[in-house]
C-alpha positions in Angstrom: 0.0 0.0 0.0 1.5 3.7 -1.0 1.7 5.8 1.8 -1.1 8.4 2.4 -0.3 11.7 3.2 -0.4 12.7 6.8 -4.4 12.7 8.4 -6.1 10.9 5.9 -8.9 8.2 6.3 -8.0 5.1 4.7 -11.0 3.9 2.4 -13.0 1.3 3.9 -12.2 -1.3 0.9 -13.5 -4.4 2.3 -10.6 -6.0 0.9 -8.1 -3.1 3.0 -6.9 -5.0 5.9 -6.2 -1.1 7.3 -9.4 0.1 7.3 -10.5 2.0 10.9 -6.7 3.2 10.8 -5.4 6.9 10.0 -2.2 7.6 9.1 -0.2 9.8 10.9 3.1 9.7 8.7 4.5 7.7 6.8 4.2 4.2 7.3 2.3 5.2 10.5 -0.8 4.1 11.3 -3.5 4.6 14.3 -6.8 3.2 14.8 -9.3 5.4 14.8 -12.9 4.7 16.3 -16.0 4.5 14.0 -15.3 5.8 10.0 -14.9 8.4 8.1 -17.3 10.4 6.4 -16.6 9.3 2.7 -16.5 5.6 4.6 -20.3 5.5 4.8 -22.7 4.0 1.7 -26.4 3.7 1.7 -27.9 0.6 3.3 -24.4 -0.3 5.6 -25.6 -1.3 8.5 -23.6 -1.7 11.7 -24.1 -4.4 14.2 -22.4 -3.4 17.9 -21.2 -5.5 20.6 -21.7 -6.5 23.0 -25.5 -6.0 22.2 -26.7 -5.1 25.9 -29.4 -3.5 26.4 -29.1 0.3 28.5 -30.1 0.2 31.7 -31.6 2.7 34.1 -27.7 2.3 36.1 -26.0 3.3 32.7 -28.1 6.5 32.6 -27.1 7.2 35.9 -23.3 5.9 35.3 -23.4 8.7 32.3 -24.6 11.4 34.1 -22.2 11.1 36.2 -19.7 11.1 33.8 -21.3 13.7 31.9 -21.5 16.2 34.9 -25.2 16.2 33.8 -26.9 16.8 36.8 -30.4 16.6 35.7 -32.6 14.8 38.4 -35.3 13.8 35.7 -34.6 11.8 32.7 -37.4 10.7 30.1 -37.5 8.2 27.5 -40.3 8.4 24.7 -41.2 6.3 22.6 -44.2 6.9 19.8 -46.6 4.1 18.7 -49.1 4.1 16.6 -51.2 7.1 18.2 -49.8 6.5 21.6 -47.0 8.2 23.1 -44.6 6.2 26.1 -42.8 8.7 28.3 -40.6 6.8 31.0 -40.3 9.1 33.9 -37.2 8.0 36.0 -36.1 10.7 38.8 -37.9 13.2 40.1 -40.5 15.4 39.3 -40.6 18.5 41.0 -40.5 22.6 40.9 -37.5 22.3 39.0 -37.5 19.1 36.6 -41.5 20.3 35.8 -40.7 22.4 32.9 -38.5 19.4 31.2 -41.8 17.4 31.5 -43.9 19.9 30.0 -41.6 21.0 27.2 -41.9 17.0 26.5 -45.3 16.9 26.8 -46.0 19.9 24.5 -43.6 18.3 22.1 -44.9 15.0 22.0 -48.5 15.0 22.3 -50.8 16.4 20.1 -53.9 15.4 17.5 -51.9 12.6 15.6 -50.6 10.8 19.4 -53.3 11.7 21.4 -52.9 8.6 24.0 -50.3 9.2 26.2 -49.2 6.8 29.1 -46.6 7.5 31.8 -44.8 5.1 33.1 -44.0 5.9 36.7 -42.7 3.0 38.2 -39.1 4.6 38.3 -39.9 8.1 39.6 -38.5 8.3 42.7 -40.5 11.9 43.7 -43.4 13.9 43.1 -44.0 17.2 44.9 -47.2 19.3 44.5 -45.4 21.3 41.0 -45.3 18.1 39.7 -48.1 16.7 40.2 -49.5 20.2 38.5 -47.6 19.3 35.5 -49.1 16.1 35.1 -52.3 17.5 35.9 -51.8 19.9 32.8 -50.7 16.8 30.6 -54.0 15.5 31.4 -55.6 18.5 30.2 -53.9 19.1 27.3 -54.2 15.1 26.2 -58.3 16.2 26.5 -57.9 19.1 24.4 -56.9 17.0 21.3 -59.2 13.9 22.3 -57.0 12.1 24.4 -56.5 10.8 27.4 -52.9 10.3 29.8 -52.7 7.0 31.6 -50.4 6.7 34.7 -48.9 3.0 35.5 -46.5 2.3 38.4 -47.6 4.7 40.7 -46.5 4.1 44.4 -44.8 6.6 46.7 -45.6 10.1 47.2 -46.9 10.2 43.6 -49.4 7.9 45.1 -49.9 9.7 48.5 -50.3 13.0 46.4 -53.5 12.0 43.9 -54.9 10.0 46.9 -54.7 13.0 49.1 -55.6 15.8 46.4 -57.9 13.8 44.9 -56.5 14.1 41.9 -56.3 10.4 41.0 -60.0 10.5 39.5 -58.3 12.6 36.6 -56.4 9.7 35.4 -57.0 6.3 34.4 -54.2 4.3 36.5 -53.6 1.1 35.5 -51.2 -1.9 37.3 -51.1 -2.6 40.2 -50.2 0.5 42.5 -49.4 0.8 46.7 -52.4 2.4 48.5 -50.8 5.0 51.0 -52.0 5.7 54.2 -53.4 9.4 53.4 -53.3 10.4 57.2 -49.3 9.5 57.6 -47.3 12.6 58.0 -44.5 12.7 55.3 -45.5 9.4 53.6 -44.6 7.5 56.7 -47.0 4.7 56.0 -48.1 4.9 59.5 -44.9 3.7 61.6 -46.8 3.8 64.8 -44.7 6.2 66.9 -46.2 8.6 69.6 -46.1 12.6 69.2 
């Protein structure tokens, strides 16, 4: 092989046993990760290992990494006319506008089914529970409707308490709070 000049992507012949490698002088060679531009055709397509499947952990591994300190991540995923959101975190006065900007992006007159899936949030507070309130709403203003699965926790103490649960159709099985426990102490039996 004639030496390339200095910076160059080698073409991805398939016959090029030095393809993924750069050269950095001459007759020098490093591996670079992924291709080139000029490397890609139409209809390649690339199979990664190991193949495992991203957990909630790796989000959280990543974050760190990332210095992303972001206490609400969301994963969506459109079908049909229904829109998934994943809520993992919190939602609270400051991760509600994330969830509304979401909302308001997602959810309109062509997915007007939107279920949450709540199982991973770790908080509500009253802001959020607003939020999801005004979800609801806006679902009903293009004939739709928002469907809350997973709820336990202070989600759960919150719409039992408010009454806010008869907004929402709640489906799964979900942990019935004890509405009178101060904090979401589920009645630990202590004297004041």
């Amino acid at each position: 092989m004639s030496p390339m000049p200095s910076g160059e992507c080698l073409s991805m012949d398939r016959d090029d046993r030095l393809w993924g490698y750069r050269a950095v002088g001459e007759h020098r060679y490093r591996e670079v990760i992924g291709f080139c531009y000029d490397d890609f055709r139409p209809g390649d397509v690339f199979e990664h290992r190991p193949g495992r499947t991203l957990g909630e952990s790796d989000n959280l591994w990543m974050a760190g990494f990332s210095m992303n300190p972001s206490p609400l991540h969301i994963d969506a995923v459109l079908e049909g006319r229904t829109v998934r959101l994943a809520l993992v975190g919190e939602l609270t006065y400051s991760t509600a506008p994330q969830f509304t900007a979401q909302v308001a992006e997602v959810l309109g007159p062509f997915h007007p089914r939107m279920e949450l899936d709540m199982a991973r949030l770790h908080f509500c507070d009253s802001v959020g529970l607003s939020a999801l309130i005004r979800a609801q709403r806006r679902a009903q203003t293009v004939g739709g409707v928002v469907v809350l699965s997973g709820v336990h926790g202070s989600l759960a103490r919150n719409l039992a308490v408010t009454g806010a649960g008869v907004l929402f159709d709640v489906v799964g099985p979900q942990e019935q709070p004890d509405a009178s426990a101060p904090n979401g102490s589920e009645g630990t039996g202590g004297s004041a």
